[in-house]
N, C-alpha and C positions, 0 to 999 in steps of 0.2 A: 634275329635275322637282320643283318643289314640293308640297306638301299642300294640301288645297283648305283655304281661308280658314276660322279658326273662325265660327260662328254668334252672336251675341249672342242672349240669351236675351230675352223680354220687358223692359223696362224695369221697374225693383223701384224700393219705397217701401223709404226707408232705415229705419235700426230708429227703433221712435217714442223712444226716449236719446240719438240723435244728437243732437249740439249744430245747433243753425240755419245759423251759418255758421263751425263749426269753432272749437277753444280759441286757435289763431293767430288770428283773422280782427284786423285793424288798424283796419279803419273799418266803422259800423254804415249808411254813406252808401248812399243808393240812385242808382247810377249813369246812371239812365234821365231826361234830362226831361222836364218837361211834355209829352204829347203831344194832339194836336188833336182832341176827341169823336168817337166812329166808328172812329179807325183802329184798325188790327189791331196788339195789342201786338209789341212785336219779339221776337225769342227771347230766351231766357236763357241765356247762355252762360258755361262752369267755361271759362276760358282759362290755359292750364297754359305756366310760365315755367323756362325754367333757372333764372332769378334777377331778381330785380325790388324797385326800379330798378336801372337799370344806364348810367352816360354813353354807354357805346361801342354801347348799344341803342335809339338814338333814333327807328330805324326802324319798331320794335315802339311804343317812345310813341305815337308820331303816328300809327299806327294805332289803338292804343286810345282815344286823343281822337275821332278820326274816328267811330269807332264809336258812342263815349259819344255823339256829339253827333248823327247819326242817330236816336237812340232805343233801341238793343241796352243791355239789363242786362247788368252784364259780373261776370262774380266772378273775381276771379285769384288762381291756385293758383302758389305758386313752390316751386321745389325748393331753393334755397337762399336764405341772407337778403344783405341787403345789404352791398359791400365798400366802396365808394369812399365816399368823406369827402361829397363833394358832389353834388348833383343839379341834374339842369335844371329850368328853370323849367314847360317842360311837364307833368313828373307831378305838380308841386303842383295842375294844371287835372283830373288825372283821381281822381274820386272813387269811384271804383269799389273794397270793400273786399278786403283781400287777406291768404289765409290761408296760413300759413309752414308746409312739411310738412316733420317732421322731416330734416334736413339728413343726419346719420348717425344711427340709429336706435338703436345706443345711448345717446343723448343723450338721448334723449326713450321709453328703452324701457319704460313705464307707457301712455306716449299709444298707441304701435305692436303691447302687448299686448292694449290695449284695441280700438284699431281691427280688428285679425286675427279679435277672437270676432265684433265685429258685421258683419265682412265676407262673414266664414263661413257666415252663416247666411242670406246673398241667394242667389236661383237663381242669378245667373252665375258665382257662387266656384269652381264645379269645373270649368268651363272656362276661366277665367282661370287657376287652376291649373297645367291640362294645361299650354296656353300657354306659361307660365313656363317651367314643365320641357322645355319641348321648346327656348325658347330656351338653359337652363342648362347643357342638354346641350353647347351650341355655342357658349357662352359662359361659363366658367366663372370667374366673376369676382365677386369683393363688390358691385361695383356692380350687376350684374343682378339681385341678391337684393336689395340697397339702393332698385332702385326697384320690386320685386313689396311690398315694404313699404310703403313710400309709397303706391303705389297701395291697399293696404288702407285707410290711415288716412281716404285722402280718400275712399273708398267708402263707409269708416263716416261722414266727416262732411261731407259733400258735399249744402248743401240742395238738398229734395228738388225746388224750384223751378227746378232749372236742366234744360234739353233737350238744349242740346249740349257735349262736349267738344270744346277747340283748342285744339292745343298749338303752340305755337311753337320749330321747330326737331327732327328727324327722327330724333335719336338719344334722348338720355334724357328727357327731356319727351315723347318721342311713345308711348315705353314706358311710362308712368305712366299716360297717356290709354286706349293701348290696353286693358291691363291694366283700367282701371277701367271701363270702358266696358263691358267683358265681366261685368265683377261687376255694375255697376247696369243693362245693358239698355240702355245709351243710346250717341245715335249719335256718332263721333267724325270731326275734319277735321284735318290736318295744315299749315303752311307750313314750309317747309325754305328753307336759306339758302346756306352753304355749307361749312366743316367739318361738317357735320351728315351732307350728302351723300356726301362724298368719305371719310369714316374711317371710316364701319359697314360692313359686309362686303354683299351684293351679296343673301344669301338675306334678310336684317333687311328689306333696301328692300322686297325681293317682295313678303314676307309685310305688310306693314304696309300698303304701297300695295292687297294683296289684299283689306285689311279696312276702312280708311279708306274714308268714301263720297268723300272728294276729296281731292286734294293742292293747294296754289297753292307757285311757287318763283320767284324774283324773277330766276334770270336764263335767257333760251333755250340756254346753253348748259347749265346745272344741267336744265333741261325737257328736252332732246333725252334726258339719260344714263337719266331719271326715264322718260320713255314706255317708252326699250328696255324698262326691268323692269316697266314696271305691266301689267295682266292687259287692258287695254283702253288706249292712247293716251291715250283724252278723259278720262281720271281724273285726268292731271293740266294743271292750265294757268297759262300763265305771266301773271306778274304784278308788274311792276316798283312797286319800294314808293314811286319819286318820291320828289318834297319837295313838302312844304306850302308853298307860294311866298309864303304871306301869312306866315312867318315868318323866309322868306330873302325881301326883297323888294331889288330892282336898288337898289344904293346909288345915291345922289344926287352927279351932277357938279359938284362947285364950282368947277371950272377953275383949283383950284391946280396939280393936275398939270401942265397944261397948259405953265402959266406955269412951271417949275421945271425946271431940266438934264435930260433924260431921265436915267434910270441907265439904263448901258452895261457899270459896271463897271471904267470903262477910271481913275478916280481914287479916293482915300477916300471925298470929298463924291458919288457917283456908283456906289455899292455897291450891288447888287443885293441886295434880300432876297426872303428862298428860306424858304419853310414844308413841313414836312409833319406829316401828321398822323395817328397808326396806332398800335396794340398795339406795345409792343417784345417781340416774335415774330417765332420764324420767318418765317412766311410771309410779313410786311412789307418782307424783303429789306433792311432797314438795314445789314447789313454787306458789302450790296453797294454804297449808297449812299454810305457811309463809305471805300473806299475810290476810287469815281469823285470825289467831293469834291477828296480828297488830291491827284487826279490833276489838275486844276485848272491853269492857268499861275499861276505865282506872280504877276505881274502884273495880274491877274483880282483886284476888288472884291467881296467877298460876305460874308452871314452868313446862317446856318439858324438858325430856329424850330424845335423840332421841341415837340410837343405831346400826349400820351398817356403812358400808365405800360406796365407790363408784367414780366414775369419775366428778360427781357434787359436790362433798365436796367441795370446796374453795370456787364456788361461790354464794352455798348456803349460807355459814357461812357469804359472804358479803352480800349477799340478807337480812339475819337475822338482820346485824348489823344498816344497812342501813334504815331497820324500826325500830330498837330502841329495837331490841329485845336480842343483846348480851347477858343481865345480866342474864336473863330469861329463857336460852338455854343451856343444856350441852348436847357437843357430846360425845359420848365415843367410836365410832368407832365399830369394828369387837368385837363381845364378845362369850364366848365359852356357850353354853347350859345353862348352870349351873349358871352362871350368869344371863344370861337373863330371867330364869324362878324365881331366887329370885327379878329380878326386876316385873315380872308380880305380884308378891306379894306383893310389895312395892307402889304399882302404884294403882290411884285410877278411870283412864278413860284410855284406849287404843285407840288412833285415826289413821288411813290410810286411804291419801286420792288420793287414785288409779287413774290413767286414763288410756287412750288410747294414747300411745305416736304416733307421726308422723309417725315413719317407719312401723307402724300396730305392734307396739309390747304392750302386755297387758297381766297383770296377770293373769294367772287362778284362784286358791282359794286357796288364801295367807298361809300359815300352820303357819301364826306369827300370823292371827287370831283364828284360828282355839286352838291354844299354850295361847292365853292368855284367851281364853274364859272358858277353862279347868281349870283356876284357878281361876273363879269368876271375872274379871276381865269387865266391861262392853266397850263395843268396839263401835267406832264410826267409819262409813268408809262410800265409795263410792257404790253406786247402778250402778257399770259396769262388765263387764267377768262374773262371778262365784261369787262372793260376794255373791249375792243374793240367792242363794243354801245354803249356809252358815245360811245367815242375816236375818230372817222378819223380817222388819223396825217395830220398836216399841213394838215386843213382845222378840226378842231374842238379838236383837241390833237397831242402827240407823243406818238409811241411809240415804244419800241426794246424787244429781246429781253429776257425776264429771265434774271436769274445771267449778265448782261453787265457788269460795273464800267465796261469799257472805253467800250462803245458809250453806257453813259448819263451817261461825262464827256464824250463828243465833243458829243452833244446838250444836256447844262447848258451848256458851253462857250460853242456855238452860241445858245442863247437868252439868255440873260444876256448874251451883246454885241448884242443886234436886240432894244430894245425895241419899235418899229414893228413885230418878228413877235408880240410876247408880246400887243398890242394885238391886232392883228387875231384870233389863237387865243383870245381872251379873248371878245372877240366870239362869236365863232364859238360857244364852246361854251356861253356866258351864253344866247344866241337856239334853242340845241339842247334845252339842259334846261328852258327856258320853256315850249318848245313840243311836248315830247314828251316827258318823266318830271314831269308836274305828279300829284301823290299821288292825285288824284279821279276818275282813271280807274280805278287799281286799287282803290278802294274802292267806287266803284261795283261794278266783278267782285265783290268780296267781298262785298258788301251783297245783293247777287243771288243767289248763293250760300248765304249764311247762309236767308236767307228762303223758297228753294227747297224746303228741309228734306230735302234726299236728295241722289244721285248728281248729281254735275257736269252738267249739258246746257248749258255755256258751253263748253267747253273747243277742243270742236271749230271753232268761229268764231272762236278767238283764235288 
């Protein structure tokens, strides 16, 4: 049995020495456009990031575009700074300025001394406090302390203009929210994704879902695990993040394919090309994929794309080599939007072959399927998470079991010689995501939501 939810105290003016929008803040841009005489301004909202930008987050982009361009002020708080080389062309659209909170806090321990006195001295400090402690008890780790720090700094410099906290993603980002939320009085909302969901322990979810005035989580299967623990059902509601369709739009038929050999596979000139696209991580399942490959007829025409970075890279690439698969294989690593969607065009089968990694971490519903199926592209993938929300096996794509090698070389196999099925699958699932994950549904939810200014009353209608 849990504790009943702590209280947020009134909503507190920060100290009048806080900075406006914090010593990090990047851009002094106001993220709100023009809006039309009369209406009622949007809220202001501190939206709290693991990290930003981020390639492999383009989910969370395109929502902040959405937003920006509704009329929502947005301020974004990220907990750590940027890793990849390159960005997409979308966050250069979003003007919204963004304040970097210390990453490890001896880094920055002058800013984290300073933010601690003027945290200290808001009414909610001592229940944020408790809070802590009660989580440190049950988690004793640097990182717990790491983000009660963090949450100081932004309490201390968090302008005083903003109404709500969201954070995006249900483990440390929603700890930073919570945490600060309790210091300044103000209300907080959560989205969770899916490692977020699946590796925090079971009392984290309660308690946070206790105190959140809402949750949104992109897939019903992540919503089904989220209701058992929240304190009421309708606190949380599902909300699939789509694609922006005006920036995946139906490529344009020229009738070369038409005119050209089908590839089958069955010669060189007649080789099937195979992409996929994902973290080299666990949960990606490549070393399952790597060896269905192998398992191939040697007479069988192919070569894979594969496209993302990750902490598996080196010893995938020896996994590859070691079944004889080097020549066969290009990485290309981290690539910006724009590239990866002329390769969804270029490409003639999309395979991910997902699982359940050991620490419980597991996709929710991949937006790199969802991106290549918008372009006709036919997709082969795992029947685990959310997939299957996405995928009917054989009308809209394929499925097979994951931590199967076996069963998803019988199924590459099988589609790499039938490009007549990869067409029709390509179909299929091109007319599914047009017509049911277009992104302006779920922003609408959220746009409702946010304006609501309290507890969920959509939830139970979705």
């Amino acid at each position: 049995m849990t504790e009943p939810a702590v209280r947020r105290p009134a909503a507190a003016t920060p100290p009048a020495d806080a900075l406006p929008d914090g010593p990090a803040a990047q851009s002094t841009a106001d993220s709100s456009p023009g809006r039309p005489q009369g209406q009622v301004p949007s809220p202001v909202l501190g939206v709290v990031l693991k990290g930003y930008p981020r390639l492999s987050e383009t989910f969370i982009a395109q929502e902040l575009l959405a937003l920006q361009q509704r009329g929502f002020r947005l301020r974004l708080i990220s907990l750590r700074h940027p890793t990849d080389r390159k960005r997409h062309p979308i966050h250069d659209e979003i003007t919204a300025p963004v304040c970097y909170l210390p990453e490890y806090l001896y880094q920055e321990a002058l800013r984290v001394l300073a933010g601690w006195r003027r945290a200290r001295r808001l009414p909610g400090y001592r229940a944020a406090w408790r809070a802590f402690l009660k989580d440190l008890r049950r988690d004793l780790t640097p990182n717990r302390a790491r983000r009660f720090g963090q949450a100081c700094v932004l309490a201390a410099e968090l302008p005083a203009e903003v109404e709500r906290l969201y954070a995006h993603f249900l483990h440390t980002p929603a700890s930073v929210a919570r945490y600060t939320s309790l210091m300044r009085g103000l209300p907080w909302s959560v989205s969770a994704h899916a490692k977020d969901i699946w590796t925090i322990p079971d009392w984290e979810k309660r308690e946070k879902l206790a105190e959140a005035d809402w949750l949104v989580t992109c897939t019903a299967y992540g919503a089904r695990h989220l209701r058992d623990l929240a304190p009421e059902p309708g606190r949380v509601t599902l909300l699939y993040h789509g694609l922006d369709l005006t920036r995946f739009a139906a490529p344009q038929d020229s009738g070369q394919e038409a005119a050209a050999p089908p590839r089958d596979g069955s010669a060189p000139e007649r080789r099937v090309r195979l992409l996929s696209v994902g973290r080299l991580v666990e949960k990606k399942g490549y070393d399952d994929l790597l060896p269905a490959l192998a398992d191939l007829p040697e007479d069988l025409h192919w070569d894979l794309t594969h496209v993302g970075g990750g902490p598996l890279a080196e010893k995938l690439k020896e996994q590859a080599a070691s079944l004889g698969l080097g020549a066969r294989i290009t990485w290309r690593g981290p690539l910006a939007q724009e590239e990866i969607l002329a390769l969804y065009r270029q490409n003639d089968l999309f395979v991910l072959a997902s699982r359940i990694a050991r620490s419980g971490d597991r996709d929710g519903l991949p937006n790199v399927l969802m991106e290549a199926q918008s372009q006709g592209l036919a997709c082969l993938a795992t029947a685990v998470a959310a997939i299957p929300e996405l995928i009917e096996d054989g009308v809209s794509g394929t499925l097979v079991p994951p931590g199967d090698p076996a069963s998803l070389a019988g199924a590459l196999a099988a589609l790499i010689a039938d490009p007549e099925q990869r067409a029709r699958l390509g179909k299929a699932g091109q007319a599914r995501v047009r017509g049911e994950f277009d992104m302006k549904r779920g922003i609408d939810t959220l746009d409702s939501l946010f304006r609501a200014g309290g507890a969920n009353t959509l939830a139970g209608s979705l």
